[in-house]
N, CA, C and O atoms as a GROMACS GRO file, in nm:
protein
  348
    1UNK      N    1  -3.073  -0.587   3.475
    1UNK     CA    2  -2.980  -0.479   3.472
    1UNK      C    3  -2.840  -0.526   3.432
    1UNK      O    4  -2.767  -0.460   3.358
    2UNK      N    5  -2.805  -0.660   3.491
    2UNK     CA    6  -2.644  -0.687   3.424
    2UNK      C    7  -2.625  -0.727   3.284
    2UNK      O    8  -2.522  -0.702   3.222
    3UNK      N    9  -2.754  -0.807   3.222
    3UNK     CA   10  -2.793  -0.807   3.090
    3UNK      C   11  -2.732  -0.657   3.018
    3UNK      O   12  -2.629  -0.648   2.952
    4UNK      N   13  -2.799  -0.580   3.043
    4UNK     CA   14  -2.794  -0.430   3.004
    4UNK      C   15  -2.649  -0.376   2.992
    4UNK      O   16  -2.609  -0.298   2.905
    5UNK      N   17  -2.576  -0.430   3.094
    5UNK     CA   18  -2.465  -0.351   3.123
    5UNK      C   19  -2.333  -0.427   3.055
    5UNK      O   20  -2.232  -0.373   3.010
    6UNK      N   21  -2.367  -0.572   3.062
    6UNK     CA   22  -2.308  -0.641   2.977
    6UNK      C   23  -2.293  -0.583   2.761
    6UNK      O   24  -2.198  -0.555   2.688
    7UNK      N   25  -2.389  -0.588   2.749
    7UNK     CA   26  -2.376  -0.560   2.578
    7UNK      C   27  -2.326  -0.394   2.601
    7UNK      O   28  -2.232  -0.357   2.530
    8UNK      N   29  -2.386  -0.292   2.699
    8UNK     CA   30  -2.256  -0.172   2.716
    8UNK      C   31  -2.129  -0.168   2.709
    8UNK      O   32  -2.072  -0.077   2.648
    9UNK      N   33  -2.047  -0.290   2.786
    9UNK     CA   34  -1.933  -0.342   2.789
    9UNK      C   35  -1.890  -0.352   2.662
    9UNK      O   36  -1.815  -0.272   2.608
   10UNK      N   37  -1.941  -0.460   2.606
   10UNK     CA   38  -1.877  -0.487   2.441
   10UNK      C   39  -1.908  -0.373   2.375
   10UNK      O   40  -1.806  -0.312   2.342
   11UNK      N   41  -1.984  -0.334   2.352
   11UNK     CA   42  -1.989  -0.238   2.232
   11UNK      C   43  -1.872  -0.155   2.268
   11UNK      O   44  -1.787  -0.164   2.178
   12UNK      N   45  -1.817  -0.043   2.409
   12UNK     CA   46  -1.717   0.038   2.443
   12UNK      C   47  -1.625  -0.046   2.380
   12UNK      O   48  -1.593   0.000   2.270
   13UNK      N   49  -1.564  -0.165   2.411
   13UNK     CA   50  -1.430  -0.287   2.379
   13UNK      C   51  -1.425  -0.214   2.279
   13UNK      O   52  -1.356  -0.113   2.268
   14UNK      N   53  -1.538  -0.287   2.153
   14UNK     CA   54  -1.518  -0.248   2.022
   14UNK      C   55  -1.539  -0.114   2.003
   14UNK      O   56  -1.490  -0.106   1.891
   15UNK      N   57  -1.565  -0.031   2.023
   15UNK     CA   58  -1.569   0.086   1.960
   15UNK      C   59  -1.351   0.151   1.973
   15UNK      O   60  -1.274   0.228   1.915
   16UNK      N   61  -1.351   0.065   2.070
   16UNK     CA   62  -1.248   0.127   2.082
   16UNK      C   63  -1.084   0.102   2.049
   16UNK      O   64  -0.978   0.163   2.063
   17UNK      N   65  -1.133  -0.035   1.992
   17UNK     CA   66  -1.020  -0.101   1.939
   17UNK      C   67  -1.066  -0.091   1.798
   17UNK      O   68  -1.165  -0.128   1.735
   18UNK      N   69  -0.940  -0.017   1.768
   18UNK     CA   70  -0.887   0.027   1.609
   18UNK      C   71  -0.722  -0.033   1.607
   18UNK      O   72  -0.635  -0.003   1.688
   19UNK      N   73  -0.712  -0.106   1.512
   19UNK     CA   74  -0.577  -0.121   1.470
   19UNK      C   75  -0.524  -0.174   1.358
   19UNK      O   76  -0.516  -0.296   1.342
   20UNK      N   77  -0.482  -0.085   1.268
   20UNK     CA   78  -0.457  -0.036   1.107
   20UNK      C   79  -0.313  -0.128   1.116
   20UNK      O   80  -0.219  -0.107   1.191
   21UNK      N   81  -0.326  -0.230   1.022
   21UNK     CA   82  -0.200  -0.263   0.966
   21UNK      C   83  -0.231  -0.263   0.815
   21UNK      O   84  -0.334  -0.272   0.749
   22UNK      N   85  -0.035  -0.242   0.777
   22UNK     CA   86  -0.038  -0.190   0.613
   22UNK      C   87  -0.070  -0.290   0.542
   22UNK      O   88  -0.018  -0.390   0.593
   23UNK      N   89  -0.141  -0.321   0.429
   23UNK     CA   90  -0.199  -0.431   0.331
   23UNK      C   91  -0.084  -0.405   0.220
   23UNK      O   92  -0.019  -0.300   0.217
   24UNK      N   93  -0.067  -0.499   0.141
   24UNK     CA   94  -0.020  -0.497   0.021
   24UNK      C   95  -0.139  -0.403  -0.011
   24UNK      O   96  -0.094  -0.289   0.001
   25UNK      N   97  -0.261  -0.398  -0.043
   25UNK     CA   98  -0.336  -0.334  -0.153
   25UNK      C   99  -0.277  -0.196  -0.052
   25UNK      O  100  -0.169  -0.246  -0.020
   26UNK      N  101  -0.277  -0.112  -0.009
   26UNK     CA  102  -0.235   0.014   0.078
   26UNK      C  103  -0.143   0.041   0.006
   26UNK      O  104  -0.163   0.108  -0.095
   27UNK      N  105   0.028  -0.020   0.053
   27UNK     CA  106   0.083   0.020  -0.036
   27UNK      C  107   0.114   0.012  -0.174
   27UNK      O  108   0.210   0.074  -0.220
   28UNK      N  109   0.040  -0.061  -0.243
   28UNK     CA  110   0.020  -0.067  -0.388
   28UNK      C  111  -0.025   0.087  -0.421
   28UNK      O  112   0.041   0.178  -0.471
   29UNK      N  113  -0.178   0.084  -0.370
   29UNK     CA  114  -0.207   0.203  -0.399
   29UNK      C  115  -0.157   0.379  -0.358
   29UNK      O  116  -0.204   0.485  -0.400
   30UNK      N  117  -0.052   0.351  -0.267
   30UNK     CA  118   0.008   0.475  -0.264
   30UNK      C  119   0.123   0.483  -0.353
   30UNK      O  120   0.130   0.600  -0.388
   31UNK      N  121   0.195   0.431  -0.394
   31UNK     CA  122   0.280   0.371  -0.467
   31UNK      C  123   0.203   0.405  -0.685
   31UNK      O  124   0.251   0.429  -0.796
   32UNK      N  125   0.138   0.395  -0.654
   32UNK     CA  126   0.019   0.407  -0.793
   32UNK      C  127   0.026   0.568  -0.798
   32UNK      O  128   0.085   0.637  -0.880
   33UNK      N  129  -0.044   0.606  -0.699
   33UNK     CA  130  -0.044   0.775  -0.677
   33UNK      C  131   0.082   0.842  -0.717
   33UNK      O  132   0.088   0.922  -0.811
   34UNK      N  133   0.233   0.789  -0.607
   34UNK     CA  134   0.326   0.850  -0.620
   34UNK      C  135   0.375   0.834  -0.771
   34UNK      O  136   0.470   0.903  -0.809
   35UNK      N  137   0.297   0.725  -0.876
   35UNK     CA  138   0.406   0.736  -1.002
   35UNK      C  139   0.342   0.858  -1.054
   35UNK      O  140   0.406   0.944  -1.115
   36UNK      N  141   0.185   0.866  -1.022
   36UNK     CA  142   0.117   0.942  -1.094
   36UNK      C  143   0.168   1.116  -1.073
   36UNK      O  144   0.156   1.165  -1.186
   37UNK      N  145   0.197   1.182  -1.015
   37UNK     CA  146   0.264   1.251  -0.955
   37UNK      C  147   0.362   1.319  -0.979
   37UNK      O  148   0.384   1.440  -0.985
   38UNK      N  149   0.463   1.157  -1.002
   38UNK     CA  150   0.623   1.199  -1.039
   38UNK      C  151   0.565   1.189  -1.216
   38UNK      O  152   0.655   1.223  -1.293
   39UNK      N  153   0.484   1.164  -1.261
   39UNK     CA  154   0.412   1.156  -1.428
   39UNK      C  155   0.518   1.011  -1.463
   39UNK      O  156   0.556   0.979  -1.576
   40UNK      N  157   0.533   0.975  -1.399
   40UNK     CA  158   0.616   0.821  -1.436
   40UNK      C  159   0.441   0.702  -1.523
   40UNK      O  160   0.334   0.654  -1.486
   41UNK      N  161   0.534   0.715  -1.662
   41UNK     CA  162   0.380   0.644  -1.724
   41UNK      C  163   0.438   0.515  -1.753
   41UNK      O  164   0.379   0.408  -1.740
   42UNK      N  165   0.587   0.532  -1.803
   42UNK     CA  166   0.676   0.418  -1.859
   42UNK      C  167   0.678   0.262  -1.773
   42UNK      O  168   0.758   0.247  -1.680
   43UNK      N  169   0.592   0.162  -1.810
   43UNK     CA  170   0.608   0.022  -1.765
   43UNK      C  171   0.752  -0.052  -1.784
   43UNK      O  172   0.796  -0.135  -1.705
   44UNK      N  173   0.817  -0.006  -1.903
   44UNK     CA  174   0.916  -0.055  -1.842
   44UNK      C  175   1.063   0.013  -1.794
   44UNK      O  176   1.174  -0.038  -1.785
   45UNK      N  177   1.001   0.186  -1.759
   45UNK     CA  178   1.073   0.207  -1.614
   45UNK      C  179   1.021   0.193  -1.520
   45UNK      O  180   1.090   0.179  -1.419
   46UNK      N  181   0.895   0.189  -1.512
   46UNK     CA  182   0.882   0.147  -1.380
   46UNK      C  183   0.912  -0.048  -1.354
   46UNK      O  184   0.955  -0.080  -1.242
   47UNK      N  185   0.896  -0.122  -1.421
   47UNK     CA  186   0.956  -0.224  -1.401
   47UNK      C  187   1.124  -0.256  -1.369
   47UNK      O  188   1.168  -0.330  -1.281
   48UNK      N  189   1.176  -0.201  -1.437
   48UNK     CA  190   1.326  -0.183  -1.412
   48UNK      C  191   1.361  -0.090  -1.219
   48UNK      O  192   1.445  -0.115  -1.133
   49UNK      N  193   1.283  -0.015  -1.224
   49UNK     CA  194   1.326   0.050  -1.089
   49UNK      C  195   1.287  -0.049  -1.003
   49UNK      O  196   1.371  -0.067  -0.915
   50UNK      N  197   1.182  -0.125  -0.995
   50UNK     CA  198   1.114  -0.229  -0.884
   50UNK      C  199   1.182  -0.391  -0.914
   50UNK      O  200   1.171  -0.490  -0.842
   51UNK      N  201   1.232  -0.383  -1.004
   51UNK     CA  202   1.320  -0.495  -1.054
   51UNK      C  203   1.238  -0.672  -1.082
   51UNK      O  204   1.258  -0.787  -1.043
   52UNK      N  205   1.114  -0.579  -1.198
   52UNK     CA  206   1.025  -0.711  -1.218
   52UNK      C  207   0.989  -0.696  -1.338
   52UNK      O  208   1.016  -0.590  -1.395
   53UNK      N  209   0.904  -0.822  -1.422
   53UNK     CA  210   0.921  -0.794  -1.540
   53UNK      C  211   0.782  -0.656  -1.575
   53UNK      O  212   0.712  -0.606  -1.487
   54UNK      N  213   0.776  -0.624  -1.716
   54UNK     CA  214   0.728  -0.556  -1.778
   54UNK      C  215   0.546  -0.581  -1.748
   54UNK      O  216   0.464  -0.499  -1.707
   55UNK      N  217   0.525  -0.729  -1.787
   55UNK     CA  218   0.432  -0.762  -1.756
   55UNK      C  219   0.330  -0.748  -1.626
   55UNK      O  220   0.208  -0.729  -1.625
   56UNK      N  221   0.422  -0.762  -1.520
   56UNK     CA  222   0.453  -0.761  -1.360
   56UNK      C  223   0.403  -0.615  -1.338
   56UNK      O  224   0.305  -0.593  -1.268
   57UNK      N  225   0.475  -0.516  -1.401
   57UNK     CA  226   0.464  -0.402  -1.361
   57UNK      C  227   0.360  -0.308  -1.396
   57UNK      O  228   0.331  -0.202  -1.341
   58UNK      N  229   0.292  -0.386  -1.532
   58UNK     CA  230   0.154  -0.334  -1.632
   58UNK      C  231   0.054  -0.382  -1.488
   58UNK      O  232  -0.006  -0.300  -1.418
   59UNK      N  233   0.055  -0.513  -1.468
   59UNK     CA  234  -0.048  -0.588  -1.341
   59UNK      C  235  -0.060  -0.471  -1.222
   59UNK      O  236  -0.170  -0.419  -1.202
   60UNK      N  237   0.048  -0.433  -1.150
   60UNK     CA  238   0.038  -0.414  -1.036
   60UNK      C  239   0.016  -0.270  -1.057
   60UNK      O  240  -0.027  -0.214  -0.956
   61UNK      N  241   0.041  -0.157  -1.207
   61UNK     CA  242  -0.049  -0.029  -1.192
   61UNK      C  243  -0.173  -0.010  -1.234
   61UNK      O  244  -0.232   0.098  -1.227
   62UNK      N  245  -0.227  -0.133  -1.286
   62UNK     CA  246  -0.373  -0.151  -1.305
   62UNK      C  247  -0.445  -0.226  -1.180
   62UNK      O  248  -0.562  -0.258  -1.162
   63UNK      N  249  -0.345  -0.238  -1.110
   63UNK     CA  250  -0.424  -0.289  -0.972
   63UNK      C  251  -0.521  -0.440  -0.992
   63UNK      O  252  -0.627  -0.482  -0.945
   64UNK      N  253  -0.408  -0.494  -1.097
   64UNK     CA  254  -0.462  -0.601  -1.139
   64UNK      C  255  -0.419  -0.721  -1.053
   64UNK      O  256  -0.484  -0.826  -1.062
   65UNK      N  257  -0.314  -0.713  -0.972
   65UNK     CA  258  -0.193  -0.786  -0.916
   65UNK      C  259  -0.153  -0.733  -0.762
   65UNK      O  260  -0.108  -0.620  -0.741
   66UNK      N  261  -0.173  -0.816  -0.673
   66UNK     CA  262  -0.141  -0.743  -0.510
   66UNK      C  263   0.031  -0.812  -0.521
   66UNK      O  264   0.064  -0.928  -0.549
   67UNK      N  265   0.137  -0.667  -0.481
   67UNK     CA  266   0.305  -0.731  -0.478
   67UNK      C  267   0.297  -0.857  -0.388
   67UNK      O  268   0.208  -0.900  -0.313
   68UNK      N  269   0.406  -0.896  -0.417
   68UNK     CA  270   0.466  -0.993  -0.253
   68UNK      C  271   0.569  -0.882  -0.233
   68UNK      O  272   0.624  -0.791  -0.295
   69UNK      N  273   0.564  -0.956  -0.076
   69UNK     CA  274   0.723  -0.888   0.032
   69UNK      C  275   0.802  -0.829  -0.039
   69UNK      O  276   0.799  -0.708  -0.017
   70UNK      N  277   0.906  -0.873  -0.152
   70UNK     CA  278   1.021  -0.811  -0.180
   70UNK      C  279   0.961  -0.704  -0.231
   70UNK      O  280   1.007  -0.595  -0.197
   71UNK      N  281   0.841  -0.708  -0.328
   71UNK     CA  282   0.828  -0.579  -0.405
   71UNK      C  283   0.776  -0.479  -0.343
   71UNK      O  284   0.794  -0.364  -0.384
   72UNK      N  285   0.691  -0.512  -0.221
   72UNK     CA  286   0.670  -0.429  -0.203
   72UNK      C  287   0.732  -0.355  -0.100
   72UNK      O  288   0.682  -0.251  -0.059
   73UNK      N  289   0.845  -0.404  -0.051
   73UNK     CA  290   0.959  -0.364   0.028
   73UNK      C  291   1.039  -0.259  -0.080
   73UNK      O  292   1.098  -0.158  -0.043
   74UNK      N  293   1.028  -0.302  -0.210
   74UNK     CA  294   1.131  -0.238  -0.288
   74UNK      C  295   1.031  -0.068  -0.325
   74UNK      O  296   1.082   0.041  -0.351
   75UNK      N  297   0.886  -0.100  -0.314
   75UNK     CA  298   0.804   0.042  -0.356
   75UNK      C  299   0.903   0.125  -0.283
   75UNK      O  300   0.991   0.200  -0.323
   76UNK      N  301   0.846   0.076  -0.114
   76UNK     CA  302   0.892   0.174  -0.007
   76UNK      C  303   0.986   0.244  -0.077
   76UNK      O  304   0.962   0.351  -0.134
   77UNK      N  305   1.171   0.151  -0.075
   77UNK     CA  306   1.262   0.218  -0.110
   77UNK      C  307   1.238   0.289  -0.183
   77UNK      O  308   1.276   0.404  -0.159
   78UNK      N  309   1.176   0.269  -0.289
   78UNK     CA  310   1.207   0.371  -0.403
   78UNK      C  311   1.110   0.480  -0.434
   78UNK      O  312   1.116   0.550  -0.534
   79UNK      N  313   1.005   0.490  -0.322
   79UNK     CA  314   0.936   0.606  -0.297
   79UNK      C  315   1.029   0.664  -0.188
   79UNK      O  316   1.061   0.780  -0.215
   80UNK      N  317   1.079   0.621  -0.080
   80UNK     CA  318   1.127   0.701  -0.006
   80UNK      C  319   1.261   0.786  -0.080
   80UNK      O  320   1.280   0.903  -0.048
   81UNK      N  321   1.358   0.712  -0.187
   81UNK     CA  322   1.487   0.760  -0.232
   81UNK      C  323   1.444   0.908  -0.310
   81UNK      O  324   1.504   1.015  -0.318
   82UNK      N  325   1.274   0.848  -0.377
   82UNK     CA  326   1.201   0.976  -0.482
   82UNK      C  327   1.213   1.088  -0.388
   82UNK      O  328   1.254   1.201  -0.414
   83UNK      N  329   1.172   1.041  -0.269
   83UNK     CA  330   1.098   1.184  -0.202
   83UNK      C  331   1.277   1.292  -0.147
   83UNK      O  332   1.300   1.410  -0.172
   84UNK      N  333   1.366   1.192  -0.072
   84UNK     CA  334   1.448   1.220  -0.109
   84UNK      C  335   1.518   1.329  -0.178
   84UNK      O  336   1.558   1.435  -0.130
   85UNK      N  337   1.526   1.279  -0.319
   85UNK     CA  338   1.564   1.338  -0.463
   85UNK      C  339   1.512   1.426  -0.435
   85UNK      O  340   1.597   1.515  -0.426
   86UNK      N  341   1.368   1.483  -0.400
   86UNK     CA  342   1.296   1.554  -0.480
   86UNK      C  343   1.362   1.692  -0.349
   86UNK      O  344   1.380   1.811  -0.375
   87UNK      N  345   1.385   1.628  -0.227
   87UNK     CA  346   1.414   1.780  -0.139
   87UNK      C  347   1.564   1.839  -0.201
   87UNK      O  348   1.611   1.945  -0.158
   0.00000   0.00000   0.00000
């Protein structure tokens, strides 16, 4: 019986621990959506707003390329300034 009650135990643990942290690929891909959206097609505006090269910016909307830190610190900003604008 404690056999039994034991693997009950774990499975509840896990069922019940969920905990979502943000990935680079996450916000890449919301970030992808929002250009699609604002109809932003231009690589090198969107390179110039994220402040990387042309090349850089072709990679990361083909989801060819996961950002580092700064850039993708800089999506945030500049999705949040869009949304912003847009009220």
């Amino acid at each position: 019986m404690s056999k039994w009650s034991n693997n009950l135990a774990t499975k509840h643990c896990v069922g019940w621990y969920e905990h979502h942290e943000e990935t680079p690929l996450d916000v890449l891909e919301v970030f992808v959506n929002w250009t699609k959206t604002r109809h932003l097609r231009s690589y090198i505006k969107i390179a110039e707003m994220l402040h990387v090269t042309r090349n850089e910016a072709k990679r990361l909307l083909d989801l060819a390329a996961l950002p580092d830190d700064v850039t993708i610190k800089r999506m945030k900003e500049v999705m949040n300034r869009g949304a912003l604008e847009a009220d």
